[in-house]
C-alpha positions as CSV (number, residue, x, y, z in Angstrom):
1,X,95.9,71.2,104.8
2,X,94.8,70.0,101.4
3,X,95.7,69.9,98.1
4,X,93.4,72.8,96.6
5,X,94.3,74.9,99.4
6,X,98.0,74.0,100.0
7,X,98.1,75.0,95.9
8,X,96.0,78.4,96.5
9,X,98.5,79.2,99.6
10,X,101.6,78.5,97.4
11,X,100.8,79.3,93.8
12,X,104.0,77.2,92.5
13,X,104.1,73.6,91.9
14,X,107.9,72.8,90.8
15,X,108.2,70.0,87.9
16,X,111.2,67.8,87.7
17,X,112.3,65.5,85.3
18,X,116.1,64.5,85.3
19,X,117.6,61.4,83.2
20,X,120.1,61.4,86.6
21,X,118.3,59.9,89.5
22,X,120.7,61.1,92.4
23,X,120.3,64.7,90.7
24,X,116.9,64.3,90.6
25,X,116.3,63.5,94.1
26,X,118.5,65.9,95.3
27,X,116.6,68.8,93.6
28,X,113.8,67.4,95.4
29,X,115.1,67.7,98.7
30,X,116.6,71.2,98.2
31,X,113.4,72.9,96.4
32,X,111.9,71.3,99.8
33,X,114.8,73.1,101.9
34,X,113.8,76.2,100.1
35,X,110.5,76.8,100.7
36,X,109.1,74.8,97.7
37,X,106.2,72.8,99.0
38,X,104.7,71.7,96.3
39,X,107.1,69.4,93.9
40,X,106.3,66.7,91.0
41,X,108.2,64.4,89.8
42,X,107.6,63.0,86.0
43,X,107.3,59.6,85.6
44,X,109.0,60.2,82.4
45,X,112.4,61.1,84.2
46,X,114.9,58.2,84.9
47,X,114.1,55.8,87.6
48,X,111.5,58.3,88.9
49,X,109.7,56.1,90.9
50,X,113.1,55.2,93.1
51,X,112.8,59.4,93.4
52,X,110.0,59.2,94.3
53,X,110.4,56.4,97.3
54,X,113.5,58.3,98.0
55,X,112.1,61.4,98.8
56,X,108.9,60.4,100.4
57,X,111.3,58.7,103.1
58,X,113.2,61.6,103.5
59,X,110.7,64.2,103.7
60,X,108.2,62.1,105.7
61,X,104.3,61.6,105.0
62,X,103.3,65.2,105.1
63,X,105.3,66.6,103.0
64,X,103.6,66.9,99.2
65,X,105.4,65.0,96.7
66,X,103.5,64.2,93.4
67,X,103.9,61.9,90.4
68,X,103.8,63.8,87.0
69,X,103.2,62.1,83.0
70,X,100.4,59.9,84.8
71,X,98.9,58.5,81.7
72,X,98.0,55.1,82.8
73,X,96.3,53.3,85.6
74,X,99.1,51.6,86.4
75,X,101.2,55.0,86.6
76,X,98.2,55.6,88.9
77,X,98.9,52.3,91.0
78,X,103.4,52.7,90.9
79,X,102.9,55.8,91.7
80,X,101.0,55.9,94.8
81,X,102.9,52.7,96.0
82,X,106.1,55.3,95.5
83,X,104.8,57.5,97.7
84,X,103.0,60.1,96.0
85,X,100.6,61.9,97.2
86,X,99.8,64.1,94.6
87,X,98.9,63.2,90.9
88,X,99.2,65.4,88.1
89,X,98.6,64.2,84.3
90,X,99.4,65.6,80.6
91,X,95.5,65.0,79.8
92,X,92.0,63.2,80.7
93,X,91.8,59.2,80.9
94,X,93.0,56.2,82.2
95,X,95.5,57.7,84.8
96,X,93.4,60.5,85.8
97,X,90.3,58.5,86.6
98,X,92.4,55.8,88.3
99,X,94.2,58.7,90.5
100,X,90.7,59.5,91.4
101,X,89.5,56.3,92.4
102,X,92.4,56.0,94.8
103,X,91.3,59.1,96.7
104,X,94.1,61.2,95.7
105,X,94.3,64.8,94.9
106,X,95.0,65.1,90.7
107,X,95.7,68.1,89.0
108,X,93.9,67.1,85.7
109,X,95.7,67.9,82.2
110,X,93.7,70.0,79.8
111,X,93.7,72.3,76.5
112,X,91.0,72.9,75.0
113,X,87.2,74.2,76.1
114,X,85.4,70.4,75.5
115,X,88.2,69.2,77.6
116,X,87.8,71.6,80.6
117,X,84.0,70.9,80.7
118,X,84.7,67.1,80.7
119,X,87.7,67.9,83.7
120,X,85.1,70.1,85.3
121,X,82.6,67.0,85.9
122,X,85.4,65.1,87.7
123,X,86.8,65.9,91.5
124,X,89.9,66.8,89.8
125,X,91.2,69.5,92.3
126,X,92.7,71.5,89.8
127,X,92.9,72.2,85.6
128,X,96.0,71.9,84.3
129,X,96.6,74.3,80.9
130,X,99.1,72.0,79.0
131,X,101.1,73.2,76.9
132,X,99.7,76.8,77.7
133,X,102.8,78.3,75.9
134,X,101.9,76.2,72.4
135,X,98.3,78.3,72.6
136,X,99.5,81.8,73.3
137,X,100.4,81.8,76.9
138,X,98.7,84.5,79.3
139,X,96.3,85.6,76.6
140,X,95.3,82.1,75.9
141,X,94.5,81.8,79.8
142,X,92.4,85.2,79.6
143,X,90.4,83.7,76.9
144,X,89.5,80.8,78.7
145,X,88.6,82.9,81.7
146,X,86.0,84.4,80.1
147,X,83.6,81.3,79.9
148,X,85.5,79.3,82.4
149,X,85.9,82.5,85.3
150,X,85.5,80.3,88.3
151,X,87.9,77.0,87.7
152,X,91.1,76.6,89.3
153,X,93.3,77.0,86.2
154,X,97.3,76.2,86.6
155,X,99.4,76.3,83.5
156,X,102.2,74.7,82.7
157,X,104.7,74.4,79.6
158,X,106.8,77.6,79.2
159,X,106.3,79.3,82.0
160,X,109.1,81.4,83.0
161,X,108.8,84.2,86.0
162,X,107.7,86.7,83.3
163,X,104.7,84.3,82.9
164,X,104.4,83.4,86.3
165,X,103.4,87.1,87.1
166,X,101.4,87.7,84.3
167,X,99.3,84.1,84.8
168,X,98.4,84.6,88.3
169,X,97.1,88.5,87.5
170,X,95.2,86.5,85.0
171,X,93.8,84.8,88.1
172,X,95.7,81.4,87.6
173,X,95.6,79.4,91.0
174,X,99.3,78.4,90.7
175,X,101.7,77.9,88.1
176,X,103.3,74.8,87.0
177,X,107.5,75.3,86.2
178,X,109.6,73.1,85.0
179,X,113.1,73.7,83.2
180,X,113.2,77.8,83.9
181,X,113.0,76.7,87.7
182,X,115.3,73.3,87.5
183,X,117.2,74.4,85.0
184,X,120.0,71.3,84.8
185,X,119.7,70.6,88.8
186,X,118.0,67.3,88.0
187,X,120.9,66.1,85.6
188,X,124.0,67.1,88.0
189,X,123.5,70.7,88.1
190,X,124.6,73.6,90.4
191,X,121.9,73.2,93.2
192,X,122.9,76.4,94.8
193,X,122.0,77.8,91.3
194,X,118.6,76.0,92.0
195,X,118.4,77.7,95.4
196,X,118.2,80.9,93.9
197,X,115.8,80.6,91.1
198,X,113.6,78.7,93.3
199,X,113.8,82.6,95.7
200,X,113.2,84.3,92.3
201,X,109.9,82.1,91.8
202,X,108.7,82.3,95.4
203,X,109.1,86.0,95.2
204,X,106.7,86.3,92.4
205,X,104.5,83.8,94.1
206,X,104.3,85.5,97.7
């Protein structure tokens, strides 16, 4: 399966960024365990790259594990020498075109209507609305789907399950969550806490 369709089928990409390594790749492996296929780590977490190894051994090569804050080509290069399979960036340049010339699946950063039409020229698989809270949320998605009906829109950046539901009525292709799904998981957290927000997402997903 690919990456645009494995993100259609699951709707939820979850985001981790932990300053405790161990924490971190444990919250990997149990969003994994619980039905979370789709899970990023940000390269702007501690020792994130060692997660990202971690995990990819663990997990095995079909599993997909992405690199997240991908603002450089060499984030591009580390990351996909991690492991990574998947490569998702705050915005357009250096990373993002380097992510693409290494064949792998990106799910582009964007904001504004310029910056979708330049993402849209790219074989970015997806659009990623960041920070879709910081322009209105859900109504700033249904603005953007007025010009822009047909492009495979995820946002990310205060996305709660509230938002979650109200984004993919909006026609969002997934959502992108990152502390109201980890919540402290990746920094020594309860991970049986982590279990059962990760149901609560998938529910609204399904």
């Amino acid at each position: 399966m690919d990456f645009s369709t494995a993100l259609r089928e699951e709707r939820l990409v979850a985001i981790i960024r932990g300053r405790d390594p161990e924490a971190s790749f444990r919250s990997v492996i149990t969003l994994v365990e619980a039905g979370v296929a789709l899970v990023e780590v940000s390269l702007s977490g501690t020792d994130a790259l060692k997660v990202i190894e971690r995990a990819r051994a663990e997990l095995g090569d079909e599993a997909w594990l992405g690199a997240g804050t991908v603002v450089t080509e060499e984030d591009a290069q580390r990351a996909s020498q991690a492991g990574a399979n998947l490569i998702v960036t705050p915005g357009l340049g250096p990373g993002c075109t380097a992510s693409l010339a290494q064949g792998l699946p990106v799910l582009a950063g964007v904001l504004t209507p310029s910056e979708i039409c330049e993402a849209a020229a790219t074989d970015a698989a997806a659009l990623k609305i960041f920070p879709a809270s910081a322009l209105g949320g859900p109504d700033y998605l249904k603005a953007l789907r007025g010009p822009f009906p047909d492009l495979p829109f995820v946002p990310v950046g205060g996305v709660g399950v509230a938002e979650t539901e109200a984004y993919l009525k909006l026609g969002a292709v997934a959502v992108g969550v990152g502390s109201p799904l980890i919540g402290d998981a990746a920094d020594g957290g309860d991970l049986g806490e982590l279990r059962r927000r990760a149901a609560e997402f998938k529910a609204v997903c399904a």
